[in-house]
Steps between C-alpha positions, in 0.01 A plus 500: 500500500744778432871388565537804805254293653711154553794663563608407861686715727777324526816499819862415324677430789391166548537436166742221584272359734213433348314176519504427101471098583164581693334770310134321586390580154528422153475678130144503384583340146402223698373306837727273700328254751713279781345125538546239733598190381150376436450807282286687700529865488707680824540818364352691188625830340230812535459517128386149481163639433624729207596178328257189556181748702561282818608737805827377658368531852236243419699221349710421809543153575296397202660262218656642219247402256252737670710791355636362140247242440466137526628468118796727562563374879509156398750545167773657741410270813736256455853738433374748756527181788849426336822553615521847453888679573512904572542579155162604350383194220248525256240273618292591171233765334134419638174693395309638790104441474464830391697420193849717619845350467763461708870339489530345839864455691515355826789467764562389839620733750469579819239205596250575222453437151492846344262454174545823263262561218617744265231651238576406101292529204544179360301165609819298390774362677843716554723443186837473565613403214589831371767489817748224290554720190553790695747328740680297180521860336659630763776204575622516115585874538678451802849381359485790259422794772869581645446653835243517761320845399454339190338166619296708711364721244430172306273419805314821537370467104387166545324625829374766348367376156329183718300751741477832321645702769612866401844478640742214595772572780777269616676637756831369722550573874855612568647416890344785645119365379506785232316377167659604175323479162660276263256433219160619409229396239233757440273688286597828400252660637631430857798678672841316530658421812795321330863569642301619847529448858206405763579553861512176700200687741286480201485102572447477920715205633171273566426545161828372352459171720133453371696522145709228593223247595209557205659586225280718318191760601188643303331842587275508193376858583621677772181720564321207657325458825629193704236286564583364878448130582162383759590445740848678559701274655599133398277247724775237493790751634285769669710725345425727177567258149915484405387561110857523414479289209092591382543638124176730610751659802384840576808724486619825756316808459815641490581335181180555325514879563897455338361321211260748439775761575657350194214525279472135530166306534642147455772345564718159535806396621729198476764404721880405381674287747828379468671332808217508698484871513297784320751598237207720309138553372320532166248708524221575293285823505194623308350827486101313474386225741578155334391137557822208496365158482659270666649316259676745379640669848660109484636489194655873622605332825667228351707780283599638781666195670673428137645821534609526824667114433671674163638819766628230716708314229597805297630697871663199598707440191590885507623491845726155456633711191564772695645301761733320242643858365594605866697181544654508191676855601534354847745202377694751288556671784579271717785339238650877509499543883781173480712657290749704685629510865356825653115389535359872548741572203313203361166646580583867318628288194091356442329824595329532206380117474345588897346811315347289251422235766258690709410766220608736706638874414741503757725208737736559781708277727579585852819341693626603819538862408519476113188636313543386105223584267429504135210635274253749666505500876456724799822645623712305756384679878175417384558149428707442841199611656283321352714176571504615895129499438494149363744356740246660807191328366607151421327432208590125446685405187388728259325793503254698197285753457352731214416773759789544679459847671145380650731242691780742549394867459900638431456326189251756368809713438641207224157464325627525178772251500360276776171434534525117529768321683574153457757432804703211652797451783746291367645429784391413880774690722673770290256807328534345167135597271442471117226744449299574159328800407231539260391872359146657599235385269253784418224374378114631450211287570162589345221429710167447417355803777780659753551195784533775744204654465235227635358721774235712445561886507358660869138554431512270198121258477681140600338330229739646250759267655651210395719669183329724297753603313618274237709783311857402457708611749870531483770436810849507454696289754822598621781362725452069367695320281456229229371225814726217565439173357496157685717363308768746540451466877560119501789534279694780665451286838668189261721733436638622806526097580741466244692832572559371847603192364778649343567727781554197698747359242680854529522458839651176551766588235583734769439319785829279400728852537343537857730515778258138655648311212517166656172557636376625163593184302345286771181653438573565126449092495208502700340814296586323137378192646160585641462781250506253206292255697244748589458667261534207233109431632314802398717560209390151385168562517454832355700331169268182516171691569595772200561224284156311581367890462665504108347153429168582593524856303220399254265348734222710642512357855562822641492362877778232404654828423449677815617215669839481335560881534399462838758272580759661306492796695474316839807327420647878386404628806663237729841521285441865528497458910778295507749778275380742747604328844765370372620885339456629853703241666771568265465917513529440914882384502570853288266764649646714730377502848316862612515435878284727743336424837170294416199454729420118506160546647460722183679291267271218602170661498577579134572150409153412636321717297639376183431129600125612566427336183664169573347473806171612442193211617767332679475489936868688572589540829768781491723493779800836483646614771692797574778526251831705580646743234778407249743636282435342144418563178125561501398382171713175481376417849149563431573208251636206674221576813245447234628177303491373915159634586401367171585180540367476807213592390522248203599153717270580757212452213344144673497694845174652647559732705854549374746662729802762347705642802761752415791589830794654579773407717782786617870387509808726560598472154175394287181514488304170429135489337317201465207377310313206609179318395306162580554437106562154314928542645740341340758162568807666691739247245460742226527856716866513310309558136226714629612818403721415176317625146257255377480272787129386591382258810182468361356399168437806253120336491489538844628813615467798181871678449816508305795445798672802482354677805684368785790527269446854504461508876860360600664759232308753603595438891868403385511858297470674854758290686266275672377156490197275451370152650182294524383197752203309406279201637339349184124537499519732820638817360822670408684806612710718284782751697692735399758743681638861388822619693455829698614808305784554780649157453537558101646800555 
């Protein structure tokens, strides 16, 4: 049969959705039959007859032994009815009566017992004990190989020399599903692909999920003709057979014709997972077809998954190492930011310790209207801009990118200098934003075949699809920078914790020079109180859990690990909350009021939107009525109406349907707005403490929140002349009021 002949015509586009669990055939190197549980035949591969001279069509429903032979029938009888998993098991090697032989591996899956029988030439029983030497071999080199390339080119020798293929790949996939050669094992005779890039459509997403679940694959030569299972579809489902974890799988078209595209007429693959996810492949190619008994595809498997463990270990000790360098600059910088009195002049005095911090090429600091910058940065309009742009898209508490004009086209213009943007407000009212740049990182990839160039020229015969170029093909990419790693994210957001922490120590220095002095102290107490007793929690446990974390540092119980890091930066992330609401309700007494004529209905409506999230799978009646204009300052406004809506929203948590109604009442001199709900209310004894700093009505288990926002309401209200009150019956609801003088009668 010429090769012309097989080739099929073959339709890319549904590439991705092809049914590669249910192909409804098999590779001929073998026959596959499904049995019930009593061992009689359901199903029987087309080329049963090729192998034993028994038809498949005419061995339906009979026993087993009718096809192998009583001899051979009985031998495997009794671990064929066993508890078989979905992982193919060698059951045994049987002679047939016509004196062939055949390893046998049998799974369960989807309501049959799938019995594979794969030809050998030897009437003996699989050997594996040429697997231990190879394994032990392998595990004494590993201490000695430094990084990961080089344990993985350990791997692909030992693959290679156990199953004489021509050439040994292990590749990576990088986040966007791109696989990059990192080792290679091969004969000279075969072209290298080491150092080069396949596109992640080489491997259709199906495909990579099939990699997950059986962790290795067989074509043994990819000119075969599928021999398709009688009859078709699975009598216990109805549906065609799930053969997802057969080793006699028939594989895409598509795939074959790329195989043979490669000048490749066998091949193998072994999956790396690490974490649960497909971190890479080795793959093995040959330029002839080749057999690969099955104990040695096991003793190749059970490489793999040492290699992926030894990836695991070796990443995760890099990253904790890199994590431990970037807090190491971090606490150096941190002891220099308390050194003098100024605390932007502060921040200039450690630019180049934030340099080194993010390895970035370029920092700047934003306050009010200062721009400061140091090392290579874009000029100053350009960064005001791109602040404005930051402050309109709320981006949370820190924002990155290594692409930043594909998020922000002006940015195209700073390429050079700015590519990457590490960015973070550090603070919640004023414009205040540290911002880090790093430089554009040119940088070529080699790629095994152009990635652009799947689709067939006009005219083109299909069938010359899937790649068929395999010539190196170089792309330059332009306009990224070095990517941001995770550990520099976490740590900048640590950071900023701490830089509002001593913000907020700034700012009550200065709070005591306020003209609310008396007021100030009173608070003061309150503040150093609560501060130290909240924040004495968190702080507690991130020092207890660390040191559990040092005295476990030699053990390998990496969840024990998790779990101590895990509560670390819980604990970090609560202190962290507690700096911030406690920095804004200090910035309020000093900010100056921008008053201008505000739309309630608006004002309200925006609120809303941002609770969305709170309030999402909860039954919230809404209430709002029609809302009279004020004159106000927008922007502090549009923060005490959310701490109310908010927690109305939060005590109304046991209520179903709960009920939020927001009014107005007109006076001659004020304006009154009130915020009711059928919430969990409060005992009228205490009304006097509800809106000092710190002071909670409910337990902290009960109700989620640090006691600073109805703090922030009353100075909020107090800051535009006007005043605030609440009435309550517990367990019925509360309301919250507050009224703003008319802009006539502050005149």
């Amino acid at each position: 049969m010429t090769q012309a002949a097989i080739v099929p015509v073959l339709d890319l586009s549904t590439c991705d959705k092809e049914p590669i669990r249910t192909p409804g055939s098999i590779q001929p190197h073998g026959f596959l039959l499904t049995l019930a549980p009593n061992l009689a035949v359901l199903q029987a591969s087309a080329n049963l007859g090729d192998w034993t001279g028994t038809a498949a069509a005419g061995i339906i429903g009979h026993p087993l032994a009718d096809v192998i032979g009583a001899a051979a029938a009985q031998r495997i009888a009794s671990e064929l009815a066993a508890d078989l998993g979905p992982r193919p098991y060698y059951v045994g090697t049987i002679t047939t009566a016509n004196g062939k032989h055949f390893d046998v591996l049998a799974h369960k899956w989807d309501g049959v017992v799938i019995a594979e029988f794969e030809a050998v030439d030897r009437a003996e029983a699989a050997d594996f004990r040429h697997l231990y030497p190879l394994i032990g071999d392998f595990l004494l080199k590993v201490n000695d190989a430094s990084s990961i390339e080089s344990l993985a080119s350990l791997a692909c020798q030992h693959i290679r020399s156990v199953t004489g293929f021509g050439r040994v790949l292990a590749y990576q996939f990088d986040v966007d599903g791109h696989g990059h050669v990192m080792a290679e094992a091969r004969d000279e005779r075969y072209h290298s692909y080491m150092g080069q890039h396949f596109p992640a459509s080489d491997i259709p997403v199906q495909a990579r999920e099939l990699y997950k679940l059986s962790r290795i694959r067989l074509i043994q030569d990819a000119t075969y003709t599928p021999a398709p299972l009688v009859p078709a579809l699975n009598p216990v489902t109805g549906r065609p057979n799930d053969l997802s974890f057969a080793a006699l799988r028939s594989v895409s078209p598509v795939h074959l014709q790329y195989m043979r595209n490669m000048n490749t007429l066998a091949s193998m693959s072994v999956s790396l997972i690490v974490k649960g996810k497909l971190w890479g492949l080795i793959s093995c190619h040959n330029e002839g077809s080749i057999p690969v008994a099955f104990e040695k595809r096991t003793a190749c498997e059970q490489l793999g998954q040492i290699l992926a463990l030894c990836i695991e270990s070796r990443e995760d000790a890099a990253d904790l190492q890199f994590r431990l360098e970037v807090r190491r600059t971090m606490v150096s910088m941190l002891a220099g930011l308390t050194q003098g009195s100024d605390f932007i002049e502060n921040l200039v005095n450690v630019f180049p310790d934030l340099l080194r911090f993010a390895r970035a090429s370029g920092a700047a600091i934003m306050v009010d209207d200062r721009v400061l910058t140091y090392g290579d940065t874009p000029d100053e309009d350009d960064i005001r801009a791109l602040v404005d742009w930051l402050t309109l898209h709320d981006h949370g508490d820190v924002f990155h990118t290594d692409k930043l004009s594909a998020q922000y086209p002006p940015a195209a213009r700073n390429m050079r200098n700015a590519s990457g943007l590490l960015a973070m407000p550090i603070s919640r009212i004023h414009k205040h934003y540290l911002l880090w740049f790093r430089p554009e990182w040119v940088h070529t990839i080699e790629w095994a075949g152009n990635p652009h160039a799947k689709a067939p020229a006009p005219g083109a015969p299909t069938q010359l699809s899937p790649r068929t170029s395999f010539d190196a093909w170089r792309e330059t990419i332009h306009g990224t920078s070095q990517p941001w790693h995770q550990g520099e994210i976490e740590m900048a957001l640590e950071f900023r914790t701490a830089l509002l922490g001593i913000a907020l120590e700034r700012a009550e220095q200065m709070a005591e020079l306020a003209e609310e002095l008396g007021r100030a102290n009173k608070e003061l107490e309150a503040f150093s109180y609560s501060v130290s007793h909240d924040l004495r929690a968190p702080l507690r446990h991130i020092v207890g859990f660390a040191d559990l974390l040092l005295e476990s540092a030699g053990s390998e119980d990496a969840q024990q690990r998790q779990r101590f890091l895990k509560n670390i930066k819980e604990a970090a992330r609560l202190a962290g909350k507690l700096v911030d609401d406690l920095l804004s309700f200090s910035q309020m007494g000093r900010a100056s009021l921008r008053p201008t004529t505000v739309d309630m209905n608006d004002l309200v409506a925006s609120c809303l939107d941002k609770l969305a999230l709170e309030a999402r799978g909860r039954n919230i009646e809404w209430d709002i009525g029609t809302l009279p204009e004020v004159w106000a300052d927008p922007a502090f406004l549009h923060l005490a109406l959310f701490n109310l809506l908010s927690n109305a929203v939060k005590f109304t948590g046991q209520r179903d349907p709960a009920v939020i109604r927001v009014f107005a009442e007109d006076h001659p001199h004020e304006t009154v707005f009130h915020v009711a709900d059928n919430g969990a209310g409060f005992n009228m004894e205490y009304v006097h403490k509800l809106f000092g700093v710190f002071q909670r009505l409910h337990r902290m288990e009960d109700f989620q929140g640090t006691g600073i926002g109805l703090a922030n309401v009353r100075r909020i209200v107090e800051r535009h002349n006007g005043r605030v009150w609440a009435n309550s019956v517990q367990g019925e609801g509360a309301t919250f009021s507050f009224a703003l003088p008319k802009q006539d009668s502050h005149h």
